[in-house]
Structure formats: structure tokens, C-alpha cells
KEDREN-323676 format. One line per 10 residues: number of its first residue (from 1); their letters; for each residue x, y, z of C-alpha. Coordinates in Angstrom, 2 decimals, decimal comma, m for minus. Example, Ala and Ser with C-alpha at 12.3 -4.5 7.8 and 13.67 -1.06 7.14 Angstrom:
<recs>
1) as) 12,30/m4,50/7,80  13,67/m1,06/7,14 .
</recs>
This chain:
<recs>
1) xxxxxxxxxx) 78,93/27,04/m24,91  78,33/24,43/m22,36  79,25/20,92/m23,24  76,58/18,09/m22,69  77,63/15,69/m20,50  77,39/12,03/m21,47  75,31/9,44/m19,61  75,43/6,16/m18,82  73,35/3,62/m21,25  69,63/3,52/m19,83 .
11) xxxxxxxxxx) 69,08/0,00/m19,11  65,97/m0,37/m21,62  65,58/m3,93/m23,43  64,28/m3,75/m26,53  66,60/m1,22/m28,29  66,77/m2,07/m31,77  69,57/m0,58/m33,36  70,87/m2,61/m36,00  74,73/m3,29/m36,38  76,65/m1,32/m38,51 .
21) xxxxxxxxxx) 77,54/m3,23/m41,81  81,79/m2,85/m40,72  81,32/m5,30/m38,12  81,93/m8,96/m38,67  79,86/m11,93/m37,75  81,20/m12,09/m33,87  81,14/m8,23/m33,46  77,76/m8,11/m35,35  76,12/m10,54/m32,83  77,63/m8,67/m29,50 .
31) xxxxxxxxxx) 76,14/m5,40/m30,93  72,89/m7,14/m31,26  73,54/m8,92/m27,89  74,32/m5,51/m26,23  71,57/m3,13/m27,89  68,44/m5,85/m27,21  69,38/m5,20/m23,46  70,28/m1,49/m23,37  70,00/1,87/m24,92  72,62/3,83/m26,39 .
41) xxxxxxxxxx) 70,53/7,35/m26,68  74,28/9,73/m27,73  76,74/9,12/m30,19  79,31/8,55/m28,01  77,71/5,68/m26,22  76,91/3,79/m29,83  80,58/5,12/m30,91  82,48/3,33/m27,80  79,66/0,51/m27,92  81,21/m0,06/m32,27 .
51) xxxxxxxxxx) 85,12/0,04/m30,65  84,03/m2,95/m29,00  82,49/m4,56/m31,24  85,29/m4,19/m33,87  87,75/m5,63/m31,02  85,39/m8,16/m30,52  85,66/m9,12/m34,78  89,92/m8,44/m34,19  89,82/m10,84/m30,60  87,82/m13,47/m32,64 .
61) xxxxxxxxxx) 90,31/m13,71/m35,78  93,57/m13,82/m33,34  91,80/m16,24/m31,36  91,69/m18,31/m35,01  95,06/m17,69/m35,75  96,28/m19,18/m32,36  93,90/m21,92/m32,85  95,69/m22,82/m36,32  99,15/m22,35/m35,44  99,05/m23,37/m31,64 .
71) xxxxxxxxxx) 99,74/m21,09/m28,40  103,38/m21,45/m29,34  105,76/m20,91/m32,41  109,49/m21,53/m32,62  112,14/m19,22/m33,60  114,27/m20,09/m36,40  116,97/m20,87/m33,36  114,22/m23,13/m31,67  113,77/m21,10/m28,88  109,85/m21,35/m28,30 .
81) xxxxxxxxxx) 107,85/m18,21/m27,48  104,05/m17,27/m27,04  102,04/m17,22/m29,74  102,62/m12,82/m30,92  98,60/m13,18/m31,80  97,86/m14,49/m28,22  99,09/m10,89/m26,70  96,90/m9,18/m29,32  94,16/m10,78/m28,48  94,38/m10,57/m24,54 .
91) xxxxxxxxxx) 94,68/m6,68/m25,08  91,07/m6,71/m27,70  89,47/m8,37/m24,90  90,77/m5,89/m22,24  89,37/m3,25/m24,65  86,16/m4,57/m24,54  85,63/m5,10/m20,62  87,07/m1,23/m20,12  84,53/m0,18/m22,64  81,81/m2,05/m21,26 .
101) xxxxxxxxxx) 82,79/m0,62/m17,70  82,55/3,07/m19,45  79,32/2,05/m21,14  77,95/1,07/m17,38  76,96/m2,12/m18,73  78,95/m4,66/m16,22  76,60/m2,94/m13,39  73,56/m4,30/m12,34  70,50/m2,51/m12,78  69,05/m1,25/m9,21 .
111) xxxxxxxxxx) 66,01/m3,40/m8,24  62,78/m1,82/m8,25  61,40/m4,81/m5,45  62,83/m5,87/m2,21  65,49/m8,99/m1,76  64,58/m12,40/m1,06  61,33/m13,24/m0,90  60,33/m13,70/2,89  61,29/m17,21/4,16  63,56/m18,16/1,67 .
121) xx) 66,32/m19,81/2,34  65,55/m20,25/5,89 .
</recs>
């Protein structure tokens, strides 16, 4: 049996699909964000599309951790190192932008008119 390939998400505003009720407030809100501007049409699309919206809800509370504690903690010797939440949440966010990239949403949608209008900028 054949497999069905995937597809990008159609660029369709307007798609209503409501978050699932696992995300948090900040992963919640890009899910809205993302579905009022495209639509995700197969399962894998709204599965990848939930991924990064979870990282987005992980990225948000390690961004609150380093906010408490500060970028930097020191050992019990006093040697000072980089916050271990600020490496957790540089590699959420890289998560997000590589599924956004496989989602085809960080690509502009082809215009359907010509450039400039004539005479502008001239």
C-alpha cells in the first residue's frame, strides 16, 4: 500500500482549530496564533504543530526559572557557570523554528499581484 505523502500547511486564515487542553497558557496562544493564519488539514501537520507548542509552554517556564535565579549560578566552589535552564531553553526554541521550517510556515506565501506598485519609490 502506497503511503500518502504529507503536505505543507495551506496558507488559509481562518482555521479554527482549538488548542488542545495539554498546552499551557504560552503554548495555547501560539497554537491559536499559528492555526488563525494556516491550515493543518493531516495529523501530522497538527501533531508537529502540538511539539511546538508544548516547547513553546517548556521555553516559557525555563525562561522563568532563569528570570528568578539569574543567567548565572555558583558552584558550591564559587566557580560561576550558565544558568543549566538557559541551555534548555535555547534548544525548546530551536525546536520550534525547525518545526515551523517543516510546517512551511517561516515561508512567505507566493503573491497572487505584481511588486511595487508602479512609481513607487522612484
Amino acid at each position: 500500500m502506497a503511503k500518502t505523502p504529507l503536505s505543507l500547511v495551506g496558507n488559509r486564515p481562518g482555521t479554527s482549530l482549538e488548542p488542545p487542553a495539554t498546552l499551557g497558557e504560552a503554548g495555547a496562544k501560539l497554537w491559536r496564533d499559528i492555526a488563525r493564519e494556516f491550515s493543518f488539514d493531516d495529523a501530522a501537520g497538527q501533531a508537529l504543530l502540538l511539539q511546538a507548542c508544548t516547547m513553546q509552554d517548556r521555553a516559557e517556564a525555563l525562561r522563568r526559572e532563569v528570570e528568578n535565579d539569574g543567567p548565572v549560578i555558583r558552584t558550591r566552589t564559587g566557580v560561576v557557570k550558565t544558568h543549566p535552564a538557559v541551555n534548555g531553553e535555547i534548544a525548546c526554541r530551536a525546536f520550534i523554528t525547525k518545526a515551523f521550517t517543516k510546517l512551511g510556515l517561516l515561508y512567505e506565501p507566493v503573491r497572487t499581484t505584481p511588486g511595487r506598485p508602479p512609481g513607487a519609490g522612484a
